[in-house]
Structures are given as structure tokens and as C-alpha cells.
Backbone as CSV, one residue per row, in Angstrom:
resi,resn,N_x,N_y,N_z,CA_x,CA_y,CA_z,C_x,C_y,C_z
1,UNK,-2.682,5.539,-2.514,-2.209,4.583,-1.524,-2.625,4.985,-0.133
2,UNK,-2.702,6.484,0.177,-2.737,6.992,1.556,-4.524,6.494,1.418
3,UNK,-5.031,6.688,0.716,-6.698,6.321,1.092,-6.872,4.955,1.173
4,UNK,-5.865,4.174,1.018,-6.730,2.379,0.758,-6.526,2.242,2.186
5,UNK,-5.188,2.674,2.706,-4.500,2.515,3.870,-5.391,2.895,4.887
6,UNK,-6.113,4.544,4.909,-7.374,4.937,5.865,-8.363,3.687,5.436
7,UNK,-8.715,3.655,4.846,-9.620,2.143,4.566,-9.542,1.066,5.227
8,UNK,-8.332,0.655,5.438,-7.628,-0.301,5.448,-8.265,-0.776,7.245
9,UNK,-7.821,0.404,7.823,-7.406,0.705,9.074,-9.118,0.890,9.973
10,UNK,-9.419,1.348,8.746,-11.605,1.178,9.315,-11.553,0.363,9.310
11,UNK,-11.441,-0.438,8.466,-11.889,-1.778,8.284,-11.417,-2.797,9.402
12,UNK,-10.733,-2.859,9.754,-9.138,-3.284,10.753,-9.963,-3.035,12.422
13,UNK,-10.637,-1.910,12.650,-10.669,-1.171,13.780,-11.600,-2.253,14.651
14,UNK,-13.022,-2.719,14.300,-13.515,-3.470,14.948,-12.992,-4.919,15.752
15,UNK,-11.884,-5.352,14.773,-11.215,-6.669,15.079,-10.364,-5.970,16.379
16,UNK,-9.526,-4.886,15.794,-8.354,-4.870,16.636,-9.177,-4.347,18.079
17,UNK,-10.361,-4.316,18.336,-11.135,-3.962,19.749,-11.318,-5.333,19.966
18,UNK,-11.259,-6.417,19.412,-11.702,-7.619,19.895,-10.416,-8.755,20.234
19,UNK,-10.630,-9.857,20.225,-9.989,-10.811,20.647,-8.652,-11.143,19.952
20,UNK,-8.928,-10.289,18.596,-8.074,-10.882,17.623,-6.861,-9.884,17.704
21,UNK,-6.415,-8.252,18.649,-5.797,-8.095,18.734,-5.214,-8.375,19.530
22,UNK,-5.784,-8.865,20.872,-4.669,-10.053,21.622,-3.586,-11.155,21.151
23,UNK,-4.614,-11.959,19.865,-3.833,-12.884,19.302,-2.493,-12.422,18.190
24,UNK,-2.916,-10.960,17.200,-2.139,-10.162,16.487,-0.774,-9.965,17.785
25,UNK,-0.787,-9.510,19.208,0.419,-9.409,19.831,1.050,-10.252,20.026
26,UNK,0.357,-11.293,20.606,0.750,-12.355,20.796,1.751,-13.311,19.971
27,UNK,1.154,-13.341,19.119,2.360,-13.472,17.777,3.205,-12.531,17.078
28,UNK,2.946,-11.356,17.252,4.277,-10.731,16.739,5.447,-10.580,17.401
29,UNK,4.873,-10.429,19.273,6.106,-9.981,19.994,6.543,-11.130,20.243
30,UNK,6.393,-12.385,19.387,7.512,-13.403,19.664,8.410,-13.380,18.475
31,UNK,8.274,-12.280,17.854,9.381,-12.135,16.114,10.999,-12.098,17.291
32,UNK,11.909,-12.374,16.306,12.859,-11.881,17.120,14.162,-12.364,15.991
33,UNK,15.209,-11.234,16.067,16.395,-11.390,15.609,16.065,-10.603,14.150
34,UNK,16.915,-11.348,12.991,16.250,-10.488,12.021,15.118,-10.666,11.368
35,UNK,14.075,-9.657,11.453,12.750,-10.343,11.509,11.821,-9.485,10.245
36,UNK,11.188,-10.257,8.831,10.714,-10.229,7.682,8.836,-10.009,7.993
37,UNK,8.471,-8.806,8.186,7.352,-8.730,7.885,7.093,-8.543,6.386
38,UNK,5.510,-9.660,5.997,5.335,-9.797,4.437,3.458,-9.465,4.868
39,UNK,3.039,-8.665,3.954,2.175,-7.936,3.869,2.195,-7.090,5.215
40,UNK,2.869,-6.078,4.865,2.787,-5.226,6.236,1.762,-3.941,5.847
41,UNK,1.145,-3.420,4.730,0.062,-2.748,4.458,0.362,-1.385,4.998
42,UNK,-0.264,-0.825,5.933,-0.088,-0.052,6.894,0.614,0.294,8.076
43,UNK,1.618,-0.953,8.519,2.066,-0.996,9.735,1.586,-1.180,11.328
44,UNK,0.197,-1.878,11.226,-0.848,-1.903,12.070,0.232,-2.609,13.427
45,UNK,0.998,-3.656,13.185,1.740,-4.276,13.785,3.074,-3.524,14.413
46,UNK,3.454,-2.784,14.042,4.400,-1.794,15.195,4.141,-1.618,16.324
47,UNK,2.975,-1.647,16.977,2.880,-1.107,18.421,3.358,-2.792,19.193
48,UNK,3.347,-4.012,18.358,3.033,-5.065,19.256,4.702,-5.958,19.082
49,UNK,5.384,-5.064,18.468,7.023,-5.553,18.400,7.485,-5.603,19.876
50,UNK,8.254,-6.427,20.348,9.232,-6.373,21.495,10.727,-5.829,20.786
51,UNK,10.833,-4.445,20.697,11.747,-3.882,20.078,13.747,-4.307,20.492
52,UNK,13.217,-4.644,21.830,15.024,-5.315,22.599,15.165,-6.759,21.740
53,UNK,14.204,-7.333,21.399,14.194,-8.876,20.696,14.580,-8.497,19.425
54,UNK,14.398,-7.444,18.542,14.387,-7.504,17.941,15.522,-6.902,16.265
55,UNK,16.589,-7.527,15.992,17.865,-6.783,15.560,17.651,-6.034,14.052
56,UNK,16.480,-6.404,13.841,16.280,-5.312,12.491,15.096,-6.138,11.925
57,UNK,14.036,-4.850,11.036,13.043,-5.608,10.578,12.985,-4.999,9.247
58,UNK,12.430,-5.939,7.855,12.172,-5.133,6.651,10.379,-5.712,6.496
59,UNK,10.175,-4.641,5.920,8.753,-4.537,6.160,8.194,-4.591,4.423
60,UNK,7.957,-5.649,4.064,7.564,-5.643,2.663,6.069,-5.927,2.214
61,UNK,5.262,-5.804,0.877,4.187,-5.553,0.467,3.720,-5.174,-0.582
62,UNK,2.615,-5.557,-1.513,2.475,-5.411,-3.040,2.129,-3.785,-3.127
63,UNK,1.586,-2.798,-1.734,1.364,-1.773,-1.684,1.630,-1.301,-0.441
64,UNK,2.890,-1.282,0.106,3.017,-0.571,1.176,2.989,0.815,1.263
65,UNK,2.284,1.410,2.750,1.954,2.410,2.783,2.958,3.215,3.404
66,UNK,3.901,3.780,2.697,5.099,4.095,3.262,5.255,5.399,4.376
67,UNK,3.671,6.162,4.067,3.084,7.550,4.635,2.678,7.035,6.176
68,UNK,1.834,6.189,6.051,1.266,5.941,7.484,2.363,4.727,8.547
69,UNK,3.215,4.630,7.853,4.045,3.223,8.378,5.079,4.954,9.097
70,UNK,5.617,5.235,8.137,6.104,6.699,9.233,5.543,6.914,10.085
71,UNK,4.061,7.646,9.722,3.849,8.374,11.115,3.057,7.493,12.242
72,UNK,3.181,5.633,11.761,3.241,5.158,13.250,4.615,5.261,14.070
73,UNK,5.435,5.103,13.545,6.442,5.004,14.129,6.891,6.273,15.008
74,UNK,6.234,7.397,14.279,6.498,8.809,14.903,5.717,8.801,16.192
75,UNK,4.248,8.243,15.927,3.314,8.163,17.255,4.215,7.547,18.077
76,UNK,4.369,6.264,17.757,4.385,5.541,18.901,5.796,5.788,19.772
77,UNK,6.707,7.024,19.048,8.408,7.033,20.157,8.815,6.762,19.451
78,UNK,9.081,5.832,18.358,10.456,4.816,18.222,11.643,5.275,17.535
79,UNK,11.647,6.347,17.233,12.328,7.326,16.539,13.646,7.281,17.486
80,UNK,14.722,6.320,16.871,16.383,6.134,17.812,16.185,5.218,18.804
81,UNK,15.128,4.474,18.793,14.842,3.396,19.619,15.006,2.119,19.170
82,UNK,14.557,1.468,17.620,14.310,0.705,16.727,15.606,0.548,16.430
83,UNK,15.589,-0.883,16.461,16.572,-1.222,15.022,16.078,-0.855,13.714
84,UNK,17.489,-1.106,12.574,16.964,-0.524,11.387,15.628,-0.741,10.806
85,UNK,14.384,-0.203,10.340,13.653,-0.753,9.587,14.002,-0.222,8.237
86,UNK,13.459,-1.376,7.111,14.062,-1.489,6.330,12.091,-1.166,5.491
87,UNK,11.896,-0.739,4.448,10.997,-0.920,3.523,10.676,-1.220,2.108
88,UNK,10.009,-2.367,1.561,10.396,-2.743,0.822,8.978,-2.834,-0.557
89,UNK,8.626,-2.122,-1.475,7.024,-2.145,-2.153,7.322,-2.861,-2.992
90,UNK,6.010,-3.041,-3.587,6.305,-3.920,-4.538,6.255,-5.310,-4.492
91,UNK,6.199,-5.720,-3.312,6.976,-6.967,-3.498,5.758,-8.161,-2.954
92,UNK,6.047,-9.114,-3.736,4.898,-10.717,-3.377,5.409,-11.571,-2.411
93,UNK,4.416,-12.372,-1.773,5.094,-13.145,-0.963,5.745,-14.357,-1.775
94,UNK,4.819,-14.605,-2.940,5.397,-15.676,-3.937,6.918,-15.513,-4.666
95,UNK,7.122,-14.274,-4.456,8.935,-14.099,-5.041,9.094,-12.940,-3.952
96,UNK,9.794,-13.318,-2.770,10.760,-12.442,-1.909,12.170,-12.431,-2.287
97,UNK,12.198,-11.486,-2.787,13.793,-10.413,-3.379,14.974,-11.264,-2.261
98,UNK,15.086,-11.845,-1.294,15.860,-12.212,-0.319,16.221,-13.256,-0.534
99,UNK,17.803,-13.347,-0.461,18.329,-14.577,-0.299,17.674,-16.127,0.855
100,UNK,18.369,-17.250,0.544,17.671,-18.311,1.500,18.403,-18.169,2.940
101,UNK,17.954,-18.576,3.512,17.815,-18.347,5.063,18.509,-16.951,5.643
102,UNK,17.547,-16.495,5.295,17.821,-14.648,5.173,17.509,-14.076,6.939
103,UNK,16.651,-14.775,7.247,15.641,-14.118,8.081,15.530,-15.084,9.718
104,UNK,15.563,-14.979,10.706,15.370,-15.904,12.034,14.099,-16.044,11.962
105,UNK,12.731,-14.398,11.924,11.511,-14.744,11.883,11.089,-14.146,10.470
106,UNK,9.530,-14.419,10.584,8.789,-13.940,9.536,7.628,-13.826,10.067
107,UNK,6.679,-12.830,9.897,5.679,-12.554,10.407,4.539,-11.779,9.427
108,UNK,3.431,-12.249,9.526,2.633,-11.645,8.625,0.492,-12.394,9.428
109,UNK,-0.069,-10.964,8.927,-1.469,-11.294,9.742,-2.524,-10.836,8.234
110,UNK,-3.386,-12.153,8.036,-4.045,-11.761,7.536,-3.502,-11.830,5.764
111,UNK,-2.822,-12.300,5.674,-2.150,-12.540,4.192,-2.295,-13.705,3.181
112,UNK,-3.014,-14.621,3.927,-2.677,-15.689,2.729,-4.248,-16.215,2.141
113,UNK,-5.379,-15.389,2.659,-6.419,-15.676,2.473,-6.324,-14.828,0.578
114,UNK,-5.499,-13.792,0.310,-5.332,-12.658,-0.650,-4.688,-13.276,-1.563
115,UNK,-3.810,-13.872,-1.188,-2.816,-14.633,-1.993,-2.649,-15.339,-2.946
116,UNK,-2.642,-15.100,-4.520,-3.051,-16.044,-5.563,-2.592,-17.824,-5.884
117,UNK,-1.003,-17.687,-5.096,-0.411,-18.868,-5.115,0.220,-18.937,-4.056
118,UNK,-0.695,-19.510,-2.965,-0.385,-19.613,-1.410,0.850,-20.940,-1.226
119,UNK,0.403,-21.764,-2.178,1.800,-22.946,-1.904,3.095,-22.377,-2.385
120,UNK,2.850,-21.544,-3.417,4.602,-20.695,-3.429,4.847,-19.822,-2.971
121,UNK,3.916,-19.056,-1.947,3.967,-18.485,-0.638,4.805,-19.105,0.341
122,UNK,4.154,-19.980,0.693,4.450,-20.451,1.590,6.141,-21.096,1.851
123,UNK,6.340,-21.795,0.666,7.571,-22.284,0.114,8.586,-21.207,0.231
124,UNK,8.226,-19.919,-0.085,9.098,-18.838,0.038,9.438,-18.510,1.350
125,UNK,8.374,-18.681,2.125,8.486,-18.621,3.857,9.491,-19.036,4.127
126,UNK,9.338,-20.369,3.648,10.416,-21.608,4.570,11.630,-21.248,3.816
127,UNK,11.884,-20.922,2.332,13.350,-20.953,2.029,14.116,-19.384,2.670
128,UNK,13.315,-18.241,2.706,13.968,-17.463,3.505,14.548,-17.366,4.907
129,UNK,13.624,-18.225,5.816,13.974,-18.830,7.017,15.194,-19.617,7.232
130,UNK,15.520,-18.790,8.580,16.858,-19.539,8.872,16.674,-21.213,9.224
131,UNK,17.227,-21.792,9.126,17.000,-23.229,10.044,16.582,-22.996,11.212
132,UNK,15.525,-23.403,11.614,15.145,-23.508,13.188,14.262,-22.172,12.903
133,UNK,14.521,-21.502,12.336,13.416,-20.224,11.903,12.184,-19.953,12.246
134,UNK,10.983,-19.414,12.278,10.207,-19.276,12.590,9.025,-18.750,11.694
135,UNK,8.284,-18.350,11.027,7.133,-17.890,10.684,5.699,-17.532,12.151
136,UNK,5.164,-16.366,12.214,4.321,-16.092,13.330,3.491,-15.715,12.286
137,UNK,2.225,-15.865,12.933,1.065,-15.519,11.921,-0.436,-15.924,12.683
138,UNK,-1.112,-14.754,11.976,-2.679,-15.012,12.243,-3.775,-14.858,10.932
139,UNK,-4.205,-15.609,10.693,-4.841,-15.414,9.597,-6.495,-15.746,9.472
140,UNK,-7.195,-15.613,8.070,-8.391,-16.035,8.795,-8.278,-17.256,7.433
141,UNK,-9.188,-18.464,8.139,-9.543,-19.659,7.192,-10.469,-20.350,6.904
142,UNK,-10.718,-21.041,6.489,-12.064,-21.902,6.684,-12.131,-22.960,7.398
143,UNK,-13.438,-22.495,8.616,-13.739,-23.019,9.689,-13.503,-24.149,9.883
144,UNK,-13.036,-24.874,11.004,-12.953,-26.060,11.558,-14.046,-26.759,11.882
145,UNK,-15.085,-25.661,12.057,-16.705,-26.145,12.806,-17.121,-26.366,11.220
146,UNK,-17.125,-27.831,10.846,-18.246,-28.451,9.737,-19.583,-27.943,9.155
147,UNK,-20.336,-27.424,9.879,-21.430,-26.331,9.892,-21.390,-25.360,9.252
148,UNK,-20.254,-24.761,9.356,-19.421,-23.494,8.921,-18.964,-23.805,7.683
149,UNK,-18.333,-24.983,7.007,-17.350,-24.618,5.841,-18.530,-24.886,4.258
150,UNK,-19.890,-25.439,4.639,-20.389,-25.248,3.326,-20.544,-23.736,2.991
151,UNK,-21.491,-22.841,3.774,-21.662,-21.570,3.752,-20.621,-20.684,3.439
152,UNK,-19.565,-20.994,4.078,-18.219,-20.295,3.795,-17.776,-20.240,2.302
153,UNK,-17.656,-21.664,1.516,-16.911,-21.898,0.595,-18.244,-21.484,-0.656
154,UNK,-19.458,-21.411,-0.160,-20.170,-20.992,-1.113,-20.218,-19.526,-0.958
155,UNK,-19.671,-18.905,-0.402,-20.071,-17.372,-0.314,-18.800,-16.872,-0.966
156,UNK,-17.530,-17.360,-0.972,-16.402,-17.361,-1.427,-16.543,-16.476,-2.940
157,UNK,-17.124,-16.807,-3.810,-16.887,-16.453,-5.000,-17.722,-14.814,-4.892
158,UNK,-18.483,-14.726,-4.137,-19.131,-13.082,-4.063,-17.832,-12.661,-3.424
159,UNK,-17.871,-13.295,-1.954,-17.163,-12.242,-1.329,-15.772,-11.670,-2.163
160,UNK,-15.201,-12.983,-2.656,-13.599,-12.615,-3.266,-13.425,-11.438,-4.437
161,UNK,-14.617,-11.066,-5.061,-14.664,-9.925,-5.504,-15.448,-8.660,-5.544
162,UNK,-15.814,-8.896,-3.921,-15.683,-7.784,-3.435,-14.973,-6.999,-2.400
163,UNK,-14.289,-8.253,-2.051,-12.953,-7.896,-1.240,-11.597,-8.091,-1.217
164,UNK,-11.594,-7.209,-2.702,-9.872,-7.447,-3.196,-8.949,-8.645,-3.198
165,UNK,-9.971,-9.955,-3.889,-9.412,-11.182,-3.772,-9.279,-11.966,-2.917
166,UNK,-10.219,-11.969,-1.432,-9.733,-12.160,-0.541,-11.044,-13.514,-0.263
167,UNK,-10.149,-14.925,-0.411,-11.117,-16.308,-0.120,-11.084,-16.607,1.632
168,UNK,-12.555,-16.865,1.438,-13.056,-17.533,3.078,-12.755,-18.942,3.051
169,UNK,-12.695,-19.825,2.411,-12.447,-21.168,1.866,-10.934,-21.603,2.438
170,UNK,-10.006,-21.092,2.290,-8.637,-21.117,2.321,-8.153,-22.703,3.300
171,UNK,-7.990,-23.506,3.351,-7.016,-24.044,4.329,-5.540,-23.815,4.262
172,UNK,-5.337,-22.927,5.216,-3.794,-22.440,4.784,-2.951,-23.283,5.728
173,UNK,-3.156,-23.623,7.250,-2.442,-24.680,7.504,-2.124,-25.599,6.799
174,UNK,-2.874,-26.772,6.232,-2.242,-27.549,5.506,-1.321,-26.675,4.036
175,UNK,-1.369,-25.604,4.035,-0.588,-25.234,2.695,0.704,-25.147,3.695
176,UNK,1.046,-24.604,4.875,1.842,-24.298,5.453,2.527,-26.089,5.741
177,UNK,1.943,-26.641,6.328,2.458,-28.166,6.233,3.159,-28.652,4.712
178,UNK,2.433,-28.728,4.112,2.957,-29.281,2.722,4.305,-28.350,2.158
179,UNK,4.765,-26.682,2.596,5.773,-26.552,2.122,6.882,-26.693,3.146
180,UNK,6.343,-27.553,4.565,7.725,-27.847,4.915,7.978,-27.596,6.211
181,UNK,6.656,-26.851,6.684,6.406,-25.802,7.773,5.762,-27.089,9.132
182,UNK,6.268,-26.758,10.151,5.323,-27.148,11.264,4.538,-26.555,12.306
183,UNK,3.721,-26.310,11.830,3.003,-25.408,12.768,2.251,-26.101,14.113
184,UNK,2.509,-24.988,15.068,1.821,-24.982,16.306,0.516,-24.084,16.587
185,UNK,-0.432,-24.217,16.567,-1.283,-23.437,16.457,-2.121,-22.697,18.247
186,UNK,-2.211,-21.974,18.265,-3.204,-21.064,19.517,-4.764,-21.950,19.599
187,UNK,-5.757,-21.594,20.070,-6.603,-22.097,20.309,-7.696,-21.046,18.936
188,UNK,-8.376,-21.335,17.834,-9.032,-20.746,17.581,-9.839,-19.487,17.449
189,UNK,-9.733,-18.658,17.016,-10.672,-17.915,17.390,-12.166,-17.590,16.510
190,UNK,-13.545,-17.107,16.872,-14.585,-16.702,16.135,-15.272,-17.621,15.076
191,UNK,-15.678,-19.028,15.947,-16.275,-19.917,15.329,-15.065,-20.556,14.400
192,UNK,-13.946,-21.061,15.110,-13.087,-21.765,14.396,-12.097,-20.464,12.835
193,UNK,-12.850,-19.272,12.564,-12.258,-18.611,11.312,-11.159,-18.041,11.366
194,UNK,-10.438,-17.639,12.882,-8.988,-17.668,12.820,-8.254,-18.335,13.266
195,UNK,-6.960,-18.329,12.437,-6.186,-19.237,13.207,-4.804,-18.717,13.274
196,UNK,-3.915,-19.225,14.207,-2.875,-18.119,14.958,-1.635,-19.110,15.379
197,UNK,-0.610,-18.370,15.406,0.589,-19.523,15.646,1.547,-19.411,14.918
198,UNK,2.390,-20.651,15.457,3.466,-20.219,14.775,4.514,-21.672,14.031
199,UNK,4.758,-21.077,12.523,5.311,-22.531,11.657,6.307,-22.110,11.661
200,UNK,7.005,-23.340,12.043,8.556,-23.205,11.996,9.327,-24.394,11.252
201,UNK,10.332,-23.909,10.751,11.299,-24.671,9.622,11.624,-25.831,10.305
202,UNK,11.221,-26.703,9.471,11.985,-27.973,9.582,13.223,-28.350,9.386
């Protein structure tokens, strides 16, 4: 687990120098109250919490890295600073262990492109969410720029196995619409392939 996680985090490093870790803060430090990170991996997202907003977080994942999620927290101070964090392995976004309207936010980057059954993903979003709730998220999808989505959706079947399941094709907004979700979205980023914002319960 400790090596997928160094992996993880190479892999991770070029984006988070670019535009897309602006947009990764941007949406997390609006989590607030009790707040459900789902694919939290490594914990890449700790430095960009507004920790006073925030009254406790559980941090769940089909492989969380429970080694390096410590010693961010050790880097970064938060040691008697944090509300409780909570950790949780094992776990899918398609069945979250949590009761319904469990949660004020939910936050997750980069998750639903992986995801085998993104509409009962998503569905799970919204039933853990409080009313008025929130979901924050950045993910990557298939392009808005027309140009872009033949190439994309044909490269799909190489890339997805060679990158741990992971489709360029995805329209996950509309999956997020259809379970219920309304999303507000940021302005694009990198030829239309991310997209950022935030769905909130109807």
C-alpha cells in the first residue's frame, strides 16, 4: 500500500504544480461541518482544509493509505489542531457504511473517472448528504471541446487498462444530475478535461 501511495503522489506531482491545484483548494476549503472525504488515497487534500470550518472529517477509500495520511498530518502541524479525523478502508463509493443524511459535505478529486458504477456512486452522494448538503469535487471527463471527445473515447479502452480502470470518456456531470445532484460548475480546465464544482442536494 505504502508503494502505490509513493506512486500515487509522482504521478499527482505535475498537476498539483499546475492549475489544477488551485482548483483541488478551491473546492475543498469550501467542505465544512461534518465533512465525508470518498477516495481520499493518500491524503493529498489535507493541506487545502479550512480546519475552523470544519467539525470532523472521515476519510474513506477502497485502499487507504493509512501510513502517509499520518505523516501528512504530522508535516503539516495538525496534531491537537483538527477535529476528529476519522479513517475508514475498504470502503466504495457505491456502498458508504453511513447512514442517510450523515454528512453537511462530501468531497472527493479525481474519483469517478475509476468508478465501476458511477450512477450508484453518485446516488450514494446524495443519500448521505444532509438536505441542502453539498458534494465539492474535481474530476477529470470527457471534453466539452467536440474535437476532443472522439480521440478521447477511442483511447479509453487502452488507457483504462493501463491505468487501474481509469475512463477518459466519463460524463460524470450528467451522472451527478440524474442522481439528484445540482451542480454548479468552475470554469474548465485543460482543453475542457476537468471539471470542478460543486453538487448540491436537492
Amino acid at each position: 500500500m505504502a508503494a502505490s501511495g509513493v506512486i500515487f503522489d509522482m504521478v499527482m506531482t505535475p498537476l498539483e504544480g499546475s492549475r489544477f491545484r488551485e482548483a483541488r483548494s478551491d473546492v475543498v476549503g469550501r467542505a465544512n461541518g461534518k465533512v465525508l472525504e470518498v477516495g481520499a488515497g493518500t491524503g493529498a487534500t489535507l493541506p487545502f482544509y479550512r480546519w475552523d470550518s470544519v467539525a470532523s472529517l472521515t476519510m474513506v477509500d477502497l485502499n487507504l493509505d493509512t501510513d502517509r495520511i499520518g505523516r501528512r498530518v504530522r508535516r503539516l502541524g495538525l496534531n491537537g489542531e483538527t477535529p476528529e479525523i476519522v479513517l475508514v478502508d475498504k470502503t466504495s463509493v457505491e456502498k458508504l457504511p453511513f447512514a442517510d443524511e450523515s454528512f453537511d459535505s462530501v468531497v472527493f478529486t479525481l474519483l469517478f473517472c475509476s468508478v465501476d458504477d458511477p450512477d450508484a456512486g453518485a446516488r450514494e452522494i446524495r443519500r448521505v448528504l444532509k438536505p441542502g448538503g453539498a458534494a465539492f469535487f474535481v474530476e477529470h471527463v470527457l471534453s466539452d471541446n467536440p474535437a476532443l471527445q472522439t480521440p478521447m473515447r477511442r483511447v479509453t479502452p487502452a488507457w483504462r487498462r493501463m491505468s487501474g480502470n481509469c475512463r477518459l470518456d466519463r460524463t460524470t456531470i450528467d451522472t451527478f444530475t440524474r442522481a439528484g445532484l445540482t451542480v454548479t460548475e468552475r470554469p474548465r480546465l485543460f482543453a475542457g478535461v476537468f471539471a470542478s464544482g460543486t453538487a448540491r442536494r436537492r
